[in-house]
PDB file of N, CA, C and O in Angstrom:
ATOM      1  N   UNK A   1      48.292 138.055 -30.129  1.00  0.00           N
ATOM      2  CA  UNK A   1      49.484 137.868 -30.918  1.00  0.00           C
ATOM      3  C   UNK A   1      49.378 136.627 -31.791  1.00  0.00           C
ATOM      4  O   UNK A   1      49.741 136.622 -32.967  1.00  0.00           O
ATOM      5  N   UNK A   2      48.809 135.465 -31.096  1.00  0.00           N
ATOM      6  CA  UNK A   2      48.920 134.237 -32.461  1.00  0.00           C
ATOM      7  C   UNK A   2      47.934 134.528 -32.809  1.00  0.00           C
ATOM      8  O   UNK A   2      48.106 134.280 -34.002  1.00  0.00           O
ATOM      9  N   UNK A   3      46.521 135.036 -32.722  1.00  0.00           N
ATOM     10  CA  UNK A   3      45.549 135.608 -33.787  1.00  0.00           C
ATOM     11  C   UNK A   3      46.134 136.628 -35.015  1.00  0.00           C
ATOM     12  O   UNK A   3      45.576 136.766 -36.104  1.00  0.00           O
ATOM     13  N   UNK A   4      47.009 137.107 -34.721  1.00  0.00           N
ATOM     14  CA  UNK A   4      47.695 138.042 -35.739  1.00  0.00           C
ATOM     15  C   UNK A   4      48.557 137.040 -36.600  1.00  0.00           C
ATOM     16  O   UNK A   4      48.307 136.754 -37.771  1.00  0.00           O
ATOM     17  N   UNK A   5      49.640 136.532 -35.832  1.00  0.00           N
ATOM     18  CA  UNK A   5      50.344 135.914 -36.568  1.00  0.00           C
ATOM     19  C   UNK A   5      49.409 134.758 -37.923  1.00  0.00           C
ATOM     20  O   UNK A   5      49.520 134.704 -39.147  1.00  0.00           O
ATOM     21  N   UNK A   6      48.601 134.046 -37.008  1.00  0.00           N
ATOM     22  CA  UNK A   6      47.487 132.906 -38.080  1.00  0.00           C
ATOM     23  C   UNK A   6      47.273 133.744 -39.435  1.00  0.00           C
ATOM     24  O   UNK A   6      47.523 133.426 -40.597  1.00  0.00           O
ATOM     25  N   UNK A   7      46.889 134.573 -39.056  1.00  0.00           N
ATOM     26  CA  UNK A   7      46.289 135.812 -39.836  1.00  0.00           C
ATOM     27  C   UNK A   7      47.237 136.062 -40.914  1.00  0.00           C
ATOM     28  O   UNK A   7      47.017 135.864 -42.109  1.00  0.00           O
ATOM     29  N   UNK A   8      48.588 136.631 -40.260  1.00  0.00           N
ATOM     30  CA  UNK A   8      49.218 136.315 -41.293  1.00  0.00           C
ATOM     31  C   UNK A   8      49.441 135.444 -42.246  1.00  0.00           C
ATOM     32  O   UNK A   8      49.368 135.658 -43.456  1.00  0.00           O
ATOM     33  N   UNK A   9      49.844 133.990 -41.459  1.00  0.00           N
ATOM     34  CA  UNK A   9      50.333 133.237 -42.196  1.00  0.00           C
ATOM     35  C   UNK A   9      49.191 132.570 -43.612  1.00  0.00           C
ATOM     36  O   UNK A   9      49.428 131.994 -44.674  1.00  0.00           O
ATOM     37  N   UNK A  10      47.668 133.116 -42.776  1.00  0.00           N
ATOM     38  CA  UNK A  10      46.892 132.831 -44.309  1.00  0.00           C
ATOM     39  C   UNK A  10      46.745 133.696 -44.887  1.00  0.00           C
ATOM     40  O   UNK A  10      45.852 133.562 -45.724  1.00  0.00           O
ATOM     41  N   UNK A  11      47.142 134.476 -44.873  1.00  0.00           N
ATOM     42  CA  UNK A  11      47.371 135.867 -45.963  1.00  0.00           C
ATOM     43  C   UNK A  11      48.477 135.414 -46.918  1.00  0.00           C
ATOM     44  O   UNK A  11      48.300 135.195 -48.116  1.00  0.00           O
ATOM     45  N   UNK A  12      49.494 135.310 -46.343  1.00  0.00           N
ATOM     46  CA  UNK A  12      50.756 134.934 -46.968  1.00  0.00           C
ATOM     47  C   UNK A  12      50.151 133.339 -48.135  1.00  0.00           C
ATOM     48  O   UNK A  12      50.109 133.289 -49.364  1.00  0.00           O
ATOM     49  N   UNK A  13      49.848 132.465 -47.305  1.00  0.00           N
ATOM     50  CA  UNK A  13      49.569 131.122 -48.198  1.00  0.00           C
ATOM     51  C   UNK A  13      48.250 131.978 -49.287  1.00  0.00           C
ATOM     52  O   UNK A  13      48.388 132.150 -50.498  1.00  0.00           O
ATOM     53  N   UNK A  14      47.201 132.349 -48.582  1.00  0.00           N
ATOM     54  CA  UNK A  14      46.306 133.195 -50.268  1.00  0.00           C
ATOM     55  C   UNK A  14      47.080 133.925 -51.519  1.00  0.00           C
ATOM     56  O   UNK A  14      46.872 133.833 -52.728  1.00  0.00           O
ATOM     57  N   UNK A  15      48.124 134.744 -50.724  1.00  0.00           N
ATOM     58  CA  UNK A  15      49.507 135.058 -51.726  1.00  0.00           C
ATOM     59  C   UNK A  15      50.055 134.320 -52.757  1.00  0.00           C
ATOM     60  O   UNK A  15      50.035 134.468 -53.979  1.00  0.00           O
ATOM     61  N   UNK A  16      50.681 133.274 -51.825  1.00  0.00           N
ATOM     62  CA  UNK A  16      51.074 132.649 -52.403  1.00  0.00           C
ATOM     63  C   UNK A  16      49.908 131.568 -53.922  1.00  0.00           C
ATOM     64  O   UNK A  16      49.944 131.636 -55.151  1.00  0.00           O
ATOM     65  N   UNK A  17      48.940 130.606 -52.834  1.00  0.00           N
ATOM     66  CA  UNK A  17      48.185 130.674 -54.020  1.00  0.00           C
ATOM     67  C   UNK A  17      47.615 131.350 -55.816  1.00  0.00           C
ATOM     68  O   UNK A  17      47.402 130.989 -56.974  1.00  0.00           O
ATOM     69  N   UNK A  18      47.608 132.445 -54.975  1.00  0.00           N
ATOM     70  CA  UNK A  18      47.108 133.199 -56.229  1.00  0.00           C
ATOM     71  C   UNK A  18      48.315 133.183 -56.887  1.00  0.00           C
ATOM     72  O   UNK A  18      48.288 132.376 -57.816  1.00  0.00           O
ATOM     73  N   UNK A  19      49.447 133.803 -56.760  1.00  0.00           N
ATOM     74  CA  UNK A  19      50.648 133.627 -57.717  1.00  0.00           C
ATOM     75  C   UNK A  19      51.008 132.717 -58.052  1.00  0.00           C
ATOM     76  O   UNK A  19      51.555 132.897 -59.140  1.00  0.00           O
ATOM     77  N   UNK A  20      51.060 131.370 -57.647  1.00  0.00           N
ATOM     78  CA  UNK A  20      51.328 130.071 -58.439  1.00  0.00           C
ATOM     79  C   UNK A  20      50.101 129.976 -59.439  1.00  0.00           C
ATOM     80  O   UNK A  20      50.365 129.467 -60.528  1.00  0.00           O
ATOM     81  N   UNK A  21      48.824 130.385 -59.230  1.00  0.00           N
ATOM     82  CA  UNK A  21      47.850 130.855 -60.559  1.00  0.00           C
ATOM     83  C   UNK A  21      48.214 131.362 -61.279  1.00  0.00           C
ATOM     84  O   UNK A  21      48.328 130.844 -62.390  1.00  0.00           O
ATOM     85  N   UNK A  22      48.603 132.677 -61.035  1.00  0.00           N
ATOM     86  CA  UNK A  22      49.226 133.538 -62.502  1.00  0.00           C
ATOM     87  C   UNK A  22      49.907 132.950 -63.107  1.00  0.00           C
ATOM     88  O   UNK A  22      49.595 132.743 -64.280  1.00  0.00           O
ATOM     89  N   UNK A  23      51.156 132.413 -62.570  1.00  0.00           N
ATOM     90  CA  UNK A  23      52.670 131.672 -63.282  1.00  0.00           C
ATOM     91  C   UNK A  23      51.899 130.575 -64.242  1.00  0.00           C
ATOM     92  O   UNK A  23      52.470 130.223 -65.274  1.00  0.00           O
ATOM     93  N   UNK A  24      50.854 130.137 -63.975  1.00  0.00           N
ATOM     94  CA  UNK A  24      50.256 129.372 -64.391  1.00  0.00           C
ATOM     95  C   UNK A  24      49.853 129.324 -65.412  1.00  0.00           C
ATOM     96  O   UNK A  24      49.994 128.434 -66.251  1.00  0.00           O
ATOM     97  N   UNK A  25      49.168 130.504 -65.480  1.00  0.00           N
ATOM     98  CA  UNK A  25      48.066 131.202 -66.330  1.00  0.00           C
ATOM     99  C   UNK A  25      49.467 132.128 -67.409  1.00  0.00           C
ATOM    100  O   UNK A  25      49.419 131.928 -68.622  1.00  0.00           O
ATOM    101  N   UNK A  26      50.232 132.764 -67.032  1.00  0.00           N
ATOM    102  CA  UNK A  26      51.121 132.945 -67.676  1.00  0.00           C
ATOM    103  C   UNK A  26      52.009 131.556 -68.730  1.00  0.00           C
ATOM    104  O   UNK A  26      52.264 131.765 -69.917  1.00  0.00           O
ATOM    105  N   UNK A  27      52.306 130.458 -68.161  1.00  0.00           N
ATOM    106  CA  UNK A  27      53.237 129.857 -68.680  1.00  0.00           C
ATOM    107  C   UNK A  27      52.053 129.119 -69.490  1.00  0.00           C
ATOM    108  O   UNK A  27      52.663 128.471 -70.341  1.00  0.00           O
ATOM    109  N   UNK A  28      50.641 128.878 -69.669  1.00  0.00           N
ATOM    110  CA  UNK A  28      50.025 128.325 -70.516  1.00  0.00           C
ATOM    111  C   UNK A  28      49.647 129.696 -71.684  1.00  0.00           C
ATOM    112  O   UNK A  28      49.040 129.486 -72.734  1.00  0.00           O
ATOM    113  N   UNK A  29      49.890 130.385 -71.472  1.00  0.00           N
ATOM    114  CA  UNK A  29      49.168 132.223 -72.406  1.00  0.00           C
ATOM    115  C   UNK A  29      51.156 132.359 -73.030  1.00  0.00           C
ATOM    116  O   UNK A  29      51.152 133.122 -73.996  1.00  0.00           O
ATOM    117  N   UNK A  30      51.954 132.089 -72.869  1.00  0.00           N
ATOM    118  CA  UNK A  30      53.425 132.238 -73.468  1.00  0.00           C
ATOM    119  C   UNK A  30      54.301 130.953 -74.382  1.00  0.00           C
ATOM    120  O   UNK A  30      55.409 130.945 -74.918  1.00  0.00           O
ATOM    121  N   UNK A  31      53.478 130.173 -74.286  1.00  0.00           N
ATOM    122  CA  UNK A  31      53.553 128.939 -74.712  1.00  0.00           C
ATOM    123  C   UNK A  31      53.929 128.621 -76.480  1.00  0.00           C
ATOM    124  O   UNK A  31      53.191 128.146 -77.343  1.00  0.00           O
ATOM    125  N   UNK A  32      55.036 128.985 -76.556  1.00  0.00           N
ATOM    126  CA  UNK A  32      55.162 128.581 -78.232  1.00  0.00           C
ATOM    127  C   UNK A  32      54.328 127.790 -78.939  1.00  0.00           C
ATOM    128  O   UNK A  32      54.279 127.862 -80.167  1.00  0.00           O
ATOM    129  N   UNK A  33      53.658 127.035 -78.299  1.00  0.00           N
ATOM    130  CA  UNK A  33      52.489 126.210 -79.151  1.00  0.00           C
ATOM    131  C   UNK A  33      51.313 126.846 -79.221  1.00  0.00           C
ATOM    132  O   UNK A  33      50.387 126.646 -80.007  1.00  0.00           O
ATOM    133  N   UNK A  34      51.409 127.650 -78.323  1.00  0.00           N
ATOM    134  CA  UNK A  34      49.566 128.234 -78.239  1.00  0.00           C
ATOM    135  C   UNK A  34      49.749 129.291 -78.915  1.00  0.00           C
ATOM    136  O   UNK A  34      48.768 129.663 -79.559  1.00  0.00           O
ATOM    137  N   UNK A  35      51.157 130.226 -79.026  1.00  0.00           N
ATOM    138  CA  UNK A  35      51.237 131.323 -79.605  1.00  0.00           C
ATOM    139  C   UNK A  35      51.346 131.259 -81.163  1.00  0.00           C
ATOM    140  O   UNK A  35      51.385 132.323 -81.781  1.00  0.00           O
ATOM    141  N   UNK A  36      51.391 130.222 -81.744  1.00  0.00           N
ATOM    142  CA  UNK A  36      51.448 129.694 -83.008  1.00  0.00           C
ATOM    143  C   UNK A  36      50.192 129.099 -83.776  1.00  0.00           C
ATOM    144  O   UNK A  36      49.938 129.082 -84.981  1.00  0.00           O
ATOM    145  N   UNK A  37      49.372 128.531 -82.489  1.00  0.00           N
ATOM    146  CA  UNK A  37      48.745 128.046 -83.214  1.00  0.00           C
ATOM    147  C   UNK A  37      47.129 129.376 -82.930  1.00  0.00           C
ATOM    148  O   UNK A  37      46.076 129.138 -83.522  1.00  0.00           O
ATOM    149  N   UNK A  38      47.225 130.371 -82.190  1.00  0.00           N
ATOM    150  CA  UNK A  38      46.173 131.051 -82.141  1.00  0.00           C
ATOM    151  C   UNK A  38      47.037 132.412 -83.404  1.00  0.00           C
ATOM    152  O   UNK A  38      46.150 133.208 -83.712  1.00  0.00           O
ATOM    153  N   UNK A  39      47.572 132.563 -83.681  1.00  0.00           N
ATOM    154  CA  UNK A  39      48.336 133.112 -85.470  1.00  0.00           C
ATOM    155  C   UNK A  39      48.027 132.495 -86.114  1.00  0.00           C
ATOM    156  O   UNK A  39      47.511 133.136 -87.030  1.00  0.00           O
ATOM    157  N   UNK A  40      47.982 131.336 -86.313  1.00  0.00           N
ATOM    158  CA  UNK A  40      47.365 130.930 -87.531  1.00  0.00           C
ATOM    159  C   UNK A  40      45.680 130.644 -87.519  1.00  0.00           C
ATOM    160  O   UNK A  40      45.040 130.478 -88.558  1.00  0.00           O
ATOM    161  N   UNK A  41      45.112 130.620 -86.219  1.00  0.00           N
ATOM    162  CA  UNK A  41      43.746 130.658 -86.217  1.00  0.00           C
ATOM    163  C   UNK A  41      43.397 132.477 -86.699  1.00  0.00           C
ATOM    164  O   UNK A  41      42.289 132.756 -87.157  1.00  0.00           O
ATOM    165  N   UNK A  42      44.198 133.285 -86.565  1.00  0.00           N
ATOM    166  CA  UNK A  42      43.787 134.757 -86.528  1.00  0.00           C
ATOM    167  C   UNK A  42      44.521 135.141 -88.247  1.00  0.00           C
ATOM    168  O   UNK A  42      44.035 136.079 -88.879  1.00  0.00           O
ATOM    169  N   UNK A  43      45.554 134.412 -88.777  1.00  0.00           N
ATOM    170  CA  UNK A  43      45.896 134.619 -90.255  1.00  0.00           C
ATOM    171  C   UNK A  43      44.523 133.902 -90.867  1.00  0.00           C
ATOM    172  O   UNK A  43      44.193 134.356 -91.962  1.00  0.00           O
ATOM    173  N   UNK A  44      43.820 133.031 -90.420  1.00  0.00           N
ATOM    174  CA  UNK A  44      42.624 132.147 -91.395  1.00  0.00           C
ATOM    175  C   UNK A  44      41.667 132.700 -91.408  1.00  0.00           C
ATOM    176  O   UNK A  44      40.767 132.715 -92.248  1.00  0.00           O
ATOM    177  N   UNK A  45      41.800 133.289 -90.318  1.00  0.00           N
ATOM    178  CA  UNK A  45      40.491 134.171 -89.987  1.00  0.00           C
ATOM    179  C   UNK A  45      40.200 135.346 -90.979  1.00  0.00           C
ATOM    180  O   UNK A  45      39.306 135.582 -91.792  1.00  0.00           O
ATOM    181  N   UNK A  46      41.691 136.178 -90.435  1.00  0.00           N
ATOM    182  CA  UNK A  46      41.520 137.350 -91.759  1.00  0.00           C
ATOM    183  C   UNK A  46      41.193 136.750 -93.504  1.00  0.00           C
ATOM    184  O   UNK A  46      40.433 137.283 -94.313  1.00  0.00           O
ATOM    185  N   UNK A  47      41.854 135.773 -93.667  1.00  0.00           N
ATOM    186  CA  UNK A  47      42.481 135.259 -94.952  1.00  0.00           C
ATOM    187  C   UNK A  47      41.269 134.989 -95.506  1.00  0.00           C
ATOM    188  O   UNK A  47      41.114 135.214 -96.706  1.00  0.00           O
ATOM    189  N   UNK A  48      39.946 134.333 -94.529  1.00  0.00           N
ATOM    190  CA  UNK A  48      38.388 134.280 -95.339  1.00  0.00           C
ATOM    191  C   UNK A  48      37.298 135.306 -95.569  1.00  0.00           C
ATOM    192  O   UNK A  48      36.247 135.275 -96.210  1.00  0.00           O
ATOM    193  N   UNK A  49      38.026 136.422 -94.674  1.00  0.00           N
ATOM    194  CA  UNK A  49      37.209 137.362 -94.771  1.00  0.00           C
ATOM    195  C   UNK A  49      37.177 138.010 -96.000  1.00  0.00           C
ATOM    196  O   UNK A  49      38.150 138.405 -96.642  1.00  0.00           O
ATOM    197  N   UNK A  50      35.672 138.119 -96.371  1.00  0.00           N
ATOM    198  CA  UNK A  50      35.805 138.016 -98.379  1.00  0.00           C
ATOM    199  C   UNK A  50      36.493 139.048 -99.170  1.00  0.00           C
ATOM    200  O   UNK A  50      36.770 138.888-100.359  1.00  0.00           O
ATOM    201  N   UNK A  51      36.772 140.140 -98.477  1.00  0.00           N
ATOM    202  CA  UNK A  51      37.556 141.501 -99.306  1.00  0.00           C
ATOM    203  C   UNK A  51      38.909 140.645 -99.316  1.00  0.00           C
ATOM    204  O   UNK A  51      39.347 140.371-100.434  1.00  0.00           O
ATOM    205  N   UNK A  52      39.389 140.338 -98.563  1.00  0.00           N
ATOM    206  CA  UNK A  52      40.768 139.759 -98.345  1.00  0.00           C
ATOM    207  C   UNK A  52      41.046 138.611 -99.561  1.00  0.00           C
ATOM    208  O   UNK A  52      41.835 138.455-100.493  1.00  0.00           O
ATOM    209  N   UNK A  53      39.658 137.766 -98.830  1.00  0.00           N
ATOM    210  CA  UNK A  53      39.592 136.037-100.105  1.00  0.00           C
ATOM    211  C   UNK A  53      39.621 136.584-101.539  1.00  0.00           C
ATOM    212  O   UNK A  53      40.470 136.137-102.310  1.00  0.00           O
ATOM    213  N   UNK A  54      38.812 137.458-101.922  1.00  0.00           N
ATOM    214  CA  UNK A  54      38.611 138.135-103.522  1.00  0.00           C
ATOM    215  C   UNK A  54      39.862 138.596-103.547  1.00  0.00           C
ATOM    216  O   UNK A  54      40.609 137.728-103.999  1.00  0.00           O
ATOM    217  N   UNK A  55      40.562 139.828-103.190  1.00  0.00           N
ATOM    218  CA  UNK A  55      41.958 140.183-103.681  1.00  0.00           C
ATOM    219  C   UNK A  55      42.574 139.345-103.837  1.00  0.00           C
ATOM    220  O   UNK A  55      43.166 139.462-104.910  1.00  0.00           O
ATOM    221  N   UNK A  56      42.809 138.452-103.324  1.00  0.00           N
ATOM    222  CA  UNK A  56      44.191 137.175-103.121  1.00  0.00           C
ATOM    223  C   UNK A  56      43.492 136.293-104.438  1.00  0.00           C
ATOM    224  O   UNK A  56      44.282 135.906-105.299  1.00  0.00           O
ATOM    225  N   UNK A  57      42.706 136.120-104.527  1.00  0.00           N
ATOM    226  CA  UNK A  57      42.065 135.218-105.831  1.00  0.00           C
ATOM    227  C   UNK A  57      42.219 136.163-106.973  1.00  0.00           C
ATOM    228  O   UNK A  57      42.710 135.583-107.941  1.00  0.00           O
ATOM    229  N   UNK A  58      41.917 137.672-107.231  1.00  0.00           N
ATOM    230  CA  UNK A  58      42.442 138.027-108.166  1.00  0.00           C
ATOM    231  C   UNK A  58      43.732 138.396-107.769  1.00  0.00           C
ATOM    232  O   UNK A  58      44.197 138.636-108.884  1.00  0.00           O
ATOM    233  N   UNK A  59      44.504 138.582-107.109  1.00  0.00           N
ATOM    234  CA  UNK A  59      45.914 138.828-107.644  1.00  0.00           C
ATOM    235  C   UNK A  59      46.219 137.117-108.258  1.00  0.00           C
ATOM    236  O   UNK A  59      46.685 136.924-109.381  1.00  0.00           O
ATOM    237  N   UNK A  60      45.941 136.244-107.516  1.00  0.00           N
ATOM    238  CA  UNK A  60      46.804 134.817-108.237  1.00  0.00           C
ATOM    239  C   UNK A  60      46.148 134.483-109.375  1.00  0.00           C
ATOM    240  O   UNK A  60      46.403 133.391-109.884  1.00  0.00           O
ATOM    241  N   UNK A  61      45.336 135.221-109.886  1.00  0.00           N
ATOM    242  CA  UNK A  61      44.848 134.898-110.868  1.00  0.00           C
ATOM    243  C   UNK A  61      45.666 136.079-112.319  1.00  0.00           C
ATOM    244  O   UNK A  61      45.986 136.021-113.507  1.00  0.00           O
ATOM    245  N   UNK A  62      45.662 136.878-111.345  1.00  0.00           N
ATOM    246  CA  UNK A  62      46.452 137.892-112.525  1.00  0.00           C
ATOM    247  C   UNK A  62      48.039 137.270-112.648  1.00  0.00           C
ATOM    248  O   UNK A  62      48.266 136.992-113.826  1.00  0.00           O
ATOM    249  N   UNK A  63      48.876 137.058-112.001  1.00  0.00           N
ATOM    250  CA  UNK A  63      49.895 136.334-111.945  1.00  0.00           C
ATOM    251  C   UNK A  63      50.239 134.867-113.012  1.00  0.00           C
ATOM    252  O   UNK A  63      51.235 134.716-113.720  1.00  0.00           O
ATOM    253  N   UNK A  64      48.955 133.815-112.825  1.00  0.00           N
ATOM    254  CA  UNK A  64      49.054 132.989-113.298  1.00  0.00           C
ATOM    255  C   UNK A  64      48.565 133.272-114.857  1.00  0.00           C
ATOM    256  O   UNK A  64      48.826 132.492-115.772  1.00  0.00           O
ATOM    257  N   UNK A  65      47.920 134.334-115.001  1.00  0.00           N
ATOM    258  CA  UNK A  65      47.807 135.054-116.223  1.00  0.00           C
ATOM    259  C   UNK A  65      49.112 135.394-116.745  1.00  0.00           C
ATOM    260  O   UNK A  65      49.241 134.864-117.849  1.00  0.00           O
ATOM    261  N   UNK A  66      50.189 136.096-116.391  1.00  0.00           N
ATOM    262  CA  UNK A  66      51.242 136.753-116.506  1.00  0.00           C
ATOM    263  C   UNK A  66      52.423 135.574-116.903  1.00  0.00           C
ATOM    264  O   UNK A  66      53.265 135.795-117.774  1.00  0.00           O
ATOM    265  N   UNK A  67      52.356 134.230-116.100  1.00  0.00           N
ATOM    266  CA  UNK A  67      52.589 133.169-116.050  1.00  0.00           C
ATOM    267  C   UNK A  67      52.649 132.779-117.229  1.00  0.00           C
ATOM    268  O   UNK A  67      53.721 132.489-117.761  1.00  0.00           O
ATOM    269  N   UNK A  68      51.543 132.713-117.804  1.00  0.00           N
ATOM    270  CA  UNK A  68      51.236 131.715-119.203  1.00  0.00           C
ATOM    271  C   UNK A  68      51.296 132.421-120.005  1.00  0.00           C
ATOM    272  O   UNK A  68      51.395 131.845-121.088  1.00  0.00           O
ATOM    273  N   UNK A  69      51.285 133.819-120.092  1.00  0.00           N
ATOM    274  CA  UNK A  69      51.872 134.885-120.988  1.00  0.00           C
ATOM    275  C   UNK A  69      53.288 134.628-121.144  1.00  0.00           C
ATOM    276  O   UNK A  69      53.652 134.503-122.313  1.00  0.00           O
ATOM    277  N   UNK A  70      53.910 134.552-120.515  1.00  0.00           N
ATOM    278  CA  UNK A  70      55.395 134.545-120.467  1.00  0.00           C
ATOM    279  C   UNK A  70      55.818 133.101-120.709  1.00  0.00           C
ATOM    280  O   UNK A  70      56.974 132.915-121.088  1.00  0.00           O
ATOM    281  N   UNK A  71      55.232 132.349-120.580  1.00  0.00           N
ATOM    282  CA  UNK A  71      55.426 131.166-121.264  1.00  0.00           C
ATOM    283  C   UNK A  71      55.434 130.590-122.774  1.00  0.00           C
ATOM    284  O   UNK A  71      56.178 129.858-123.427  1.00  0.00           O
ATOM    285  N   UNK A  72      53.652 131.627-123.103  1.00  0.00           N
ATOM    286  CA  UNK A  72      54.335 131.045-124.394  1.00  0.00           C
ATOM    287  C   UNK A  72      54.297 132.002-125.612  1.00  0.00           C
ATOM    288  O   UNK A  72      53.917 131.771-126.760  1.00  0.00           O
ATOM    289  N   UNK A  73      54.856 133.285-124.988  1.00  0.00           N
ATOM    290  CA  UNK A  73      55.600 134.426-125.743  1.00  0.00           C
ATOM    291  C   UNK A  73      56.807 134.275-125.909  1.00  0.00           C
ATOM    292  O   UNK A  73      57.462 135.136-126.498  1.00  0.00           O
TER     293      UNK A  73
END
């Protein structure tokens, strides 16, 4: 009977362990700072990838074209 019970009670504390890990591992992975700042590591990311970099350089380039058209028409 206290071989069972021991038994239990380190079952229960490994339990427990491991779930104060997760909460852990959760409250650093939910983190308004980390969730912000790995979006903007993953917007930079896309944003250099060169099909992406070329469109965005010609659209602001067609714009700022459109720009100075309209300026001094």
């Amino acid at each position: 009977m206290a071989r069972d019970t021991d038994r239990i009670e380190r079952e229960i504390e490994a339990a427990r362990n491991q779930l104060a890990s997760t909460l852990d591992e959760l409250s650093v992975r939910a983190s308004p700072k980390r969730i912000a700042e790995n979006t903007k590591q993953s917007l930079l990311a896309k944003m250099n990838e060169p099909p992406v970099k070329y469109t965005l350089i010609g659209v602001g380039a067609v714009v700022a074209v459109l720009i100075v058209r309209r300026f001094f028409n």
